[in-house]
BADREN-515839 format. One record per residue (C-alpha): x negated, y negated, z; residue in three letters. Coordinates in steps of 0.25 Angstrom, whole numbers, padded with zeros to 4 digits, always signed. Layout:
<sites>
XYZALA;...
</sites>
This chain:
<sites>
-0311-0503+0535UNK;-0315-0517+0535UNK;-0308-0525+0525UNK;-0312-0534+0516UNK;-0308-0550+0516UNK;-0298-0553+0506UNK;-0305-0565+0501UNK;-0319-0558+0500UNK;-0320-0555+0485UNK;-0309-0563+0481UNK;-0321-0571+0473UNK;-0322-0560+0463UNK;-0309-0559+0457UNK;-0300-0572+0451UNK;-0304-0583+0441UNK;-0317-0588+0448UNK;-0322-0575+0451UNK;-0336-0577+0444UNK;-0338-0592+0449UNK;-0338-0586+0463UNK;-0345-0576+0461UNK;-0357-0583+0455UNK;-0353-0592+0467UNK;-0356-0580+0478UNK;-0368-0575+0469UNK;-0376-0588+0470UNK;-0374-0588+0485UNK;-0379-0572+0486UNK;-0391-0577+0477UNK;-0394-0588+0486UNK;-0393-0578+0498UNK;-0402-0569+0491UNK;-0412-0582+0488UNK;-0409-0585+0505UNK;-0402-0597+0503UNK;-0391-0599+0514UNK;-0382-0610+0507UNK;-0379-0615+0495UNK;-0373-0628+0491UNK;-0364-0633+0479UNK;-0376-0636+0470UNK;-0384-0622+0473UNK;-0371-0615+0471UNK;-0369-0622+0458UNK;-0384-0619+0453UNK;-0383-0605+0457UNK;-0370-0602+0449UNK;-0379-0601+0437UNK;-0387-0589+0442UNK;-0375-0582+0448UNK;-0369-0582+0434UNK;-0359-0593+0434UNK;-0364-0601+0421UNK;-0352-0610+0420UNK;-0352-0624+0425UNK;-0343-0629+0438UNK;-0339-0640+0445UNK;-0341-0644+0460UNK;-0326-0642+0460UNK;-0328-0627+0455UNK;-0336-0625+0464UNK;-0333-0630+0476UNK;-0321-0624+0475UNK;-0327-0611+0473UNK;-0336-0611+0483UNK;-0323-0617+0492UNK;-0315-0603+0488UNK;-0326-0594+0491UNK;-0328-0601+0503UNK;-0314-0598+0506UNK;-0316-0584+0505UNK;-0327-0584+0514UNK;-0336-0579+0504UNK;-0344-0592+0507UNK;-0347-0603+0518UNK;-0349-0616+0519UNK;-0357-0627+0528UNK;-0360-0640+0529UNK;-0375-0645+0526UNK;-0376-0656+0537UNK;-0393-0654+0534UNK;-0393-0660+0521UNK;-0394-0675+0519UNK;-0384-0679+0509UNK;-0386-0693+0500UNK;-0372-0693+0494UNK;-0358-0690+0498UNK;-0360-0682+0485UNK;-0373-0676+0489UNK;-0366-0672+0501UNK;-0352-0664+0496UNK;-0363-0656+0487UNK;-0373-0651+0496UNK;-0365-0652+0510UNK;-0359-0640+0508UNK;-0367-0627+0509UNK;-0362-0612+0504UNK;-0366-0598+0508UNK;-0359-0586+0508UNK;-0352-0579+0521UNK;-0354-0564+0523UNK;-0341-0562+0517UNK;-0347-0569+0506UNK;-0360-0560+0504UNK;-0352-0548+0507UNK;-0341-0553+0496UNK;-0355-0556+0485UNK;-0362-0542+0489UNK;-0348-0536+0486UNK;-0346-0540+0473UNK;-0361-0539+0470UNK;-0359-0524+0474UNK;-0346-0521+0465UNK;-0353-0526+0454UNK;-0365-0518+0457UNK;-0356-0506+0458UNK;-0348-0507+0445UNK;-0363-0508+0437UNK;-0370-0499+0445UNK;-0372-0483+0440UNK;-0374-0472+0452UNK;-0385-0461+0452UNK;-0390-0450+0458UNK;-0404-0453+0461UNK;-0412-0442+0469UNK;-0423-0452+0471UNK;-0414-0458+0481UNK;-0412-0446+0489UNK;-0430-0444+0489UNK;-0429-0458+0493UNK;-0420-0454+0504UNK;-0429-0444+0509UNK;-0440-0452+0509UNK;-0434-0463+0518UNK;-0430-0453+0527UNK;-0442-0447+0529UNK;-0450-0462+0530UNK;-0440-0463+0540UNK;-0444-0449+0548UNK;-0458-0453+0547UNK;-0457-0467+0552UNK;-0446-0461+0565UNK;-0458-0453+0567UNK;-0466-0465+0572UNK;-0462-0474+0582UNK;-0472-0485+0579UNK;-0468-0484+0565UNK;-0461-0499+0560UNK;-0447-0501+0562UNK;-0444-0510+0549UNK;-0448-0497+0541UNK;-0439-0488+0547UNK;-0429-0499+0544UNK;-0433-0501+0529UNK;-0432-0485+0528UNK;-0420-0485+0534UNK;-0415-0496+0526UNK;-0421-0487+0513UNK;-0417-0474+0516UNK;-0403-0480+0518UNK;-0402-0488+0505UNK;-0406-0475+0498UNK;-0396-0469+0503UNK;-0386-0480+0499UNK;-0392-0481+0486UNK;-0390-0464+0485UNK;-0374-0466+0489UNK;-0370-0478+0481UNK;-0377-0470+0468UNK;-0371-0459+0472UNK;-0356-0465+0472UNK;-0359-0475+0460UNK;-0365-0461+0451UNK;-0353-0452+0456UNK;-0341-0463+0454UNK;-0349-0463+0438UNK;-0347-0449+0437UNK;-0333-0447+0441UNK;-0331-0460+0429UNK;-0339-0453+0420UNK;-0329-0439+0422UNK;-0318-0447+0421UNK;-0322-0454+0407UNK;-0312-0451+0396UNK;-0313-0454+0382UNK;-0328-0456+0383UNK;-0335-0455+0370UNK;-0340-0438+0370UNK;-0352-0440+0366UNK;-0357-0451+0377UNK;-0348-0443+0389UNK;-0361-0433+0383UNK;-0370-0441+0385UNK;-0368-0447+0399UNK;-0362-0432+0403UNK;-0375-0427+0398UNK;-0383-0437+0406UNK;-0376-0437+0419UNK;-0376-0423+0419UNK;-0390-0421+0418UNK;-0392-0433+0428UNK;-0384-0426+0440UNK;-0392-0413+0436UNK;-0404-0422+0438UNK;-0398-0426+0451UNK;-0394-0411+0456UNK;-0410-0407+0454UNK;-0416-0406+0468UNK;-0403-0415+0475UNK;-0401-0403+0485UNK;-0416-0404+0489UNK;-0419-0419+0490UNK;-0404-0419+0499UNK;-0409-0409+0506UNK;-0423-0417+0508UNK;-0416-0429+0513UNK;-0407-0422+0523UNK;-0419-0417+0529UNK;-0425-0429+0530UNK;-0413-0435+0538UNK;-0414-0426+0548UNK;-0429-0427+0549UNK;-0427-0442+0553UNK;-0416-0438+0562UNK;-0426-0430+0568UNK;-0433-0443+0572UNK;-0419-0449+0577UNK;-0408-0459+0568UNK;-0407-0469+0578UNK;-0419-0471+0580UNK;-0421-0472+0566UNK;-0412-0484+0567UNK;-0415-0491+0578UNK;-0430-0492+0573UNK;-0423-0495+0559UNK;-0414-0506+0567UNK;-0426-0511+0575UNK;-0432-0513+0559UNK;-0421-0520+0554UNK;-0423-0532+0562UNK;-0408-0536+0561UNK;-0406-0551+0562UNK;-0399-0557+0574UNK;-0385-0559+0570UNK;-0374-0567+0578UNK;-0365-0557+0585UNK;-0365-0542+0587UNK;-0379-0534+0585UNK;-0380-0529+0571UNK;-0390-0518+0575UNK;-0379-0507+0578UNK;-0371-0511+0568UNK;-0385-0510+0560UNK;-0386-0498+0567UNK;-0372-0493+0563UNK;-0374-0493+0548UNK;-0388-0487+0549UNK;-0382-0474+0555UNK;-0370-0474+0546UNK;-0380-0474+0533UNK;-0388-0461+0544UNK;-0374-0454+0543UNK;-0371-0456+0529UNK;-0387-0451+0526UNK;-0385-0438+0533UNK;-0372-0437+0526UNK;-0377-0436+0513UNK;-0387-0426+0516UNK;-0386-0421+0530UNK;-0373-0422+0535UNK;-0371-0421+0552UNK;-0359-0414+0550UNK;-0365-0400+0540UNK;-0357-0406+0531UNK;-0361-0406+0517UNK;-0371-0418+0513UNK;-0366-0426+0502UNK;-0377-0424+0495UNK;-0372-0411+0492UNK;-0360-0416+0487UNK;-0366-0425+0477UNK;-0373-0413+0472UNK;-0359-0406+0471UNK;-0352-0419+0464UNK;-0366-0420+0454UNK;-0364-0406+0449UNK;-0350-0408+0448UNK;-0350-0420+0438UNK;-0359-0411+0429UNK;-0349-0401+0428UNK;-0337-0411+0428UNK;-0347-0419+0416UNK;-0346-0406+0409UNK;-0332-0402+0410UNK;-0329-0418+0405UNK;-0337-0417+0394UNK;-0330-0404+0390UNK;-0316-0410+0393UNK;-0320-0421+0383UNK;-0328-0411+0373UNK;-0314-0402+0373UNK;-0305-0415+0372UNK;-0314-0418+0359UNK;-0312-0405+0352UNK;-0297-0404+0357UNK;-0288-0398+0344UNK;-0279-0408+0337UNK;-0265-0406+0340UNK;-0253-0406+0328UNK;-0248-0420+0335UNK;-0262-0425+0333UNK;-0263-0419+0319UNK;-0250-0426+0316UNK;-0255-0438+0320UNK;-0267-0438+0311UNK;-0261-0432+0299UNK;-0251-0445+0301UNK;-0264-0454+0301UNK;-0268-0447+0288UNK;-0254-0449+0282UNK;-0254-0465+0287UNK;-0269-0465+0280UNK;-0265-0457+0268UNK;-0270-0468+0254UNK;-0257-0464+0245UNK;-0245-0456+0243UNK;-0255-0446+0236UNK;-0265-0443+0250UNK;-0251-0442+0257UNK;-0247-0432+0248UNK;-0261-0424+0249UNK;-0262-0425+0264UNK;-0246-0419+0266UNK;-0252-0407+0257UNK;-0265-0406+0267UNK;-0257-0407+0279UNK;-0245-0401+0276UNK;-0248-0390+0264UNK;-0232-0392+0261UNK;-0234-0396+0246UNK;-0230-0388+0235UNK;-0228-0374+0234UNK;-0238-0367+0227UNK;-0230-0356+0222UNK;-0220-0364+0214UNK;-0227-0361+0201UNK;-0224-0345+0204UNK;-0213-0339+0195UNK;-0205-0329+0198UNK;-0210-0315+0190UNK;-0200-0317+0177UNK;-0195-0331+0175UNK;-0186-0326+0164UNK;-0178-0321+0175UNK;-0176-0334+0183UNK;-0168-0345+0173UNK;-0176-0359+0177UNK;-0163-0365+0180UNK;-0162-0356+0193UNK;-0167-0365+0205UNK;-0177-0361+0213UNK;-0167-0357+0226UNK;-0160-0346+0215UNK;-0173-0342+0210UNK;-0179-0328+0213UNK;-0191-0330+0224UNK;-0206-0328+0218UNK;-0214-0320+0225UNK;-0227-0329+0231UNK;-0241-0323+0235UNK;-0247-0321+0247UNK;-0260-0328+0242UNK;-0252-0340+0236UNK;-0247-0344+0249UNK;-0259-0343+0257UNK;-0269-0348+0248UNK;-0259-0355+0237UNK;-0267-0345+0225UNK;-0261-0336+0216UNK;-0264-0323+0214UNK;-0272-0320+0201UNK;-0272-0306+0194UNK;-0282-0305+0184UNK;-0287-0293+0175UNK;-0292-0280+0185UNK;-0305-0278+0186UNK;-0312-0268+0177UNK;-0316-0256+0181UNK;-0330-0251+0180UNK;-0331-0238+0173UNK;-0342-0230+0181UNK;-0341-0217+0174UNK;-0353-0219+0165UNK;-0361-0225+0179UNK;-0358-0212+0186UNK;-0361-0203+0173UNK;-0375-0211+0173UNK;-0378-0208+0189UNK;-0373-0196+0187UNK;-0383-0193+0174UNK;-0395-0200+0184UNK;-0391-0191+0195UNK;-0394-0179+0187UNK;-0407-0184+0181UNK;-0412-0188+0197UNK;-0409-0174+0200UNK;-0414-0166+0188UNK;-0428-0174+0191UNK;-0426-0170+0204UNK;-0424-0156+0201UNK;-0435-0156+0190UNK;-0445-0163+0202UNK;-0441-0154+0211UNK;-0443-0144+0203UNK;-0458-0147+0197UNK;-0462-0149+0212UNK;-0456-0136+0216UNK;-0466-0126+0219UNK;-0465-0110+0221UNK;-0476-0111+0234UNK;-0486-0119+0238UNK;-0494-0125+0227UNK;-0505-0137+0227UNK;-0500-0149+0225UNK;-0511-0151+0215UNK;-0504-0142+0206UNK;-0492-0151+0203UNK;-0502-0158+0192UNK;-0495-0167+0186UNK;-0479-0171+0191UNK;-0471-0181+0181UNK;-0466-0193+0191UNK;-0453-0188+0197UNK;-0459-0174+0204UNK;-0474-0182+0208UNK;-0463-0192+0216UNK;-0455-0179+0223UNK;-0467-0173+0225UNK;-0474-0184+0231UNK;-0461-0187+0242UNK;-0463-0171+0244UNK;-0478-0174+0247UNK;-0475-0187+0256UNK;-0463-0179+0266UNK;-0473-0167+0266UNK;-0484-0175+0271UNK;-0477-0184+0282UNK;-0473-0172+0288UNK;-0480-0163+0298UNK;-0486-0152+0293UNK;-0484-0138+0301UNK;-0491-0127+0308UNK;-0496-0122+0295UNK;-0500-0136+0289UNK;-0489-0138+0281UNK;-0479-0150+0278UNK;-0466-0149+0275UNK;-0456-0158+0267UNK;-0443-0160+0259UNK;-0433-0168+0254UNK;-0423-0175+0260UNK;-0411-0166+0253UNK;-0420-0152+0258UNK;-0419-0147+0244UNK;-0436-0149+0242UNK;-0447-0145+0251UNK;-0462-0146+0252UNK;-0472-0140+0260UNK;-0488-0148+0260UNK;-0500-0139+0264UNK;-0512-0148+0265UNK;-0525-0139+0258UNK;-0539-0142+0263UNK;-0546-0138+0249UNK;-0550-0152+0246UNK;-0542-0150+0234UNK;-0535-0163+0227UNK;-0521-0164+0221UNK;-0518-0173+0208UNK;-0505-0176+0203UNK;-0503-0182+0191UNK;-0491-0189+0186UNK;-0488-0199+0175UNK;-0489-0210+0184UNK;-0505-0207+0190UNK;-0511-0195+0198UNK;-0509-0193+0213UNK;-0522-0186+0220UNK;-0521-0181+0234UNK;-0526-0169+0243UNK;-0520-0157+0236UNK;-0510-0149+0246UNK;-0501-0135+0244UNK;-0487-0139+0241UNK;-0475-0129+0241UNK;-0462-0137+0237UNK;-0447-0131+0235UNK;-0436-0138+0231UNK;-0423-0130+0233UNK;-0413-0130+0221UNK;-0424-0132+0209UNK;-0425-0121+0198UNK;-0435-0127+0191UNK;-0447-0121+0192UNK;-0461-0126+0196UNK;-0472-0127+0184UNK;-0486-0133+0184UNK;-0490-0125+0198UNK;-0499-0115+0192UNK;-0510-0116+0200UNK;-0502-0114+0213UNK;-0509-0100+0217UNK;-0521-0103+0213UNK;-0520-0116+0221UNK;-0514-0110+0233UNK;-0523-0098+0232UNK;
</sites>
């Protein structure tokens, strides 16, 4: 590994760091303007514009440009071409600065540093389509021979700086992440938010990254189809290289070309088989979602983590150290602690005749304390018991409503009873209680199916009553008549018993001459 010279960047550390920079910045603007040289007076005038704002003497700055001139950061000549009036006209403008290579290459360092502490990585997939795209410009132009060889060179050239564009982003977003994970005492909230916003990112990035790696891998070996190296010696014969003094910068040229070919092919098609490190770029993005995960619940369970006694002793100490008076002391040892007085001091013992007052409380007989006073500091309480419902007179009432219920009953049962069928026009006139058992008789008998001889039949739900329906086909229309109207309806024969009722039927007169 070539080593850098001691002196290289010794401009950007010490006292003067910032005048020699500004120093070196105005001679890489003049370079970008094509200015070969700079003299005291330019140098001074471009200060300004390289951010150096305070005046200097010619004594400043001669001996800064003497000191970077001594670490071969710059180089001086003599200007025998200019006609010189004074002897002081002369020491100004004889001398003319520009910067060695050791000096651009010091400039572009630091440039490159401070580019890199401010600049933010991605994961752009447009740089792999722009990838694919150059690669396939470059198929389609190795396909001609007459095509031009300074746009295979600017392909080249573009394919090569997306490819530098994909790795720097790459290491720039990756080293971010691992700082990101590595973030302690971040506020909860905005790890959320970044955590929330990264992860979507790399999700974004996941979608499709196996099919546009998979596109530029077989777009590299389409090119090499066509052939690398002629791929770069038309893209050499494009670039036009300058003649330099010395050795040939063509292989050299050449030699970097095929080193960024190799490292192309592996990241998405490695000579070896080996696995692309594409792939692994799609390994290390899932893993930081899951590692973003597993950090923000480290921090979430950190949050919620229990207090310890130490640390409730701590506090309860900052309370005490806070505490207004003697009186909130007092209060908050009772809160804390709950070691005030006891509560059952008052109690006494059963007869106090028995102990003399005298006898001090180590002599005296023990009281006993209840259960519910040490728990929840009351007493118990014994009041008067309850008194008692006397429920006789409820049960002689029920029991005097029961035999009412079931002497109407007996007395419905037995006005609807009949000795055989009869017309159920002859029940006349019902009072309210037998026109409502028989009109639940009628309902059961005519929901259900009547038999082979045309009958329906129906009881109760205690089997004791039974009815049995004949529809007649006389045109012959019942009327029962009770206090509250009269209910008229097709008139049918009717036979009804009721098992257990002595009383005998009445108002049915009519029965044989109704059935006959």
């Amino acid at each position: 590994m070539r080593r850098v010279p001691p002196e290289m960047f010794r401009f950007a550390t010490g006292e003067r760091a910032d005048l020699y920079g500004a120093i070196l910045g105005a001679f890489g603007a003049a370079n970008e303007r094509l200015e070969t040289a700079l003299v005291l007076d330019d140098v001074r005038g471009r200060l300004r514009t390289a951010g150096w704002l305070d005046a200097i003497s010619d004594d400043d700055l001669h001996g800064a440009l003497k000191a970077l001139r001594e670490w071969g950061l710059l180089d001086v000549v003599q200007n025998h071409a200019e006609n010189y009036r004074t002897a002081e006209e002369y020491e100004r403008r004889n001398l003319q600065y520009s910067l060695t290579r050791r000096g651009e290459a010091a400039l572009a360092g630091v440039q490159h540093a401070l580019e890199v502490l401010t600049a933010t990585g991605a994961l752009q997939t447009a740089v792999l389509e722009a990838i694919t795209d150059r690669l396939d410009e470059l198929y389609v132009l190795l396909k001609e021979p007459t095509s031009p060889d300074r746009r295979i060179f600017s392909t080249l050239q573009e394919l090569e700086g997306h490819l530098e564009a994909l790795l720097d982003n790459t290491k720039a977003f990756n080293g971010e992440l691992q700082r990101l994970l590595r973030v302690e005492g971040a506020d909860l909230n905005v790890f959320r938010e970044v955590k929330a916003a990264t992860v979507a990112y790399l999700q974004e990035f996941l979608v499709n990254l196996e099919q546009r790696s998979h596109g530029v891998a077989s777009a590299i070996a389409r090119v090499e189809e066509r052939g690398v190296a002629v791929l770069h010696e038309r893209a050499l014969r494009g670039a036009e290289l300058p003649p330099v003094a010395g050795d040939d910068a063509g292989p050299m040229w050449l030699e970097r070309r095929r080193a960024r070919w190799v490292g192309l092919r592996a990241w998405f098609l490695p000579e070896d088989g080996a696995r692309p490190r594409v792939d692994r770029l799609h390994d290390v993005a899932r893993r930081a979602i899951v590692s973003l995960l597993q950090v923000l619940d480290r921090i979430t369970e950190s949050r919620r983590r229990s207090s310890s006694a130490a640390q409730d002793f701590r506090e309860l100490a900052r309370w005490f150290a806070d505490a207004p008076g003697d009186e909130d002391l007092h209060r908050l040892w009772t809160l804390a602690f709950g070691l005030g007085s006891a509560r059952h001091a008052h109690l006494a013992h059963p007869d106090p005749e028995l102990v003399p007052s005298s006898r001090t409380w180590a002599e005296a007989p023990p009281v006993e304390v209840s259960a519910l006073l040490r728990t929840s500091g009351r007493t118990e309480r014994f009041t008067r018991t309850g008194k008692v419902r006397d429920v006789a007179s409820v049960k002689a009432a029920r029991a005097h409503k029961a035999r009412q219920e079931r002497a109407e009953l007996q007395r419905a049962w037995g006005t609807l009873r009949t000795d055989g069928p009869v017309r159920l026009s002859d029940f006349g006139e019902l009072d309210d209680a037998a026109f409502a058992r028989l009109l639940d008789l009628l309902g059961r008998a005519l929901s259900a199916h009547p038999d082979a001889s045309g009958t329906r039949r129906a009881g109760t739900s205690d089997g004791q009553v039974e009815i049995s329906l004949v529809e007649v086909d006389d045109g012959r229309t019942a009327r029962l008549r009770t206090s509250k109207g009269v209910l008229t309806g097709p008139d049918h024969v009717v036979s009804i018993t009721a098992a257990g009722v002595t009383e005998a039927p009445y108002g049915r007169s009519g029965l044989r001459e109704a059935t006959g």
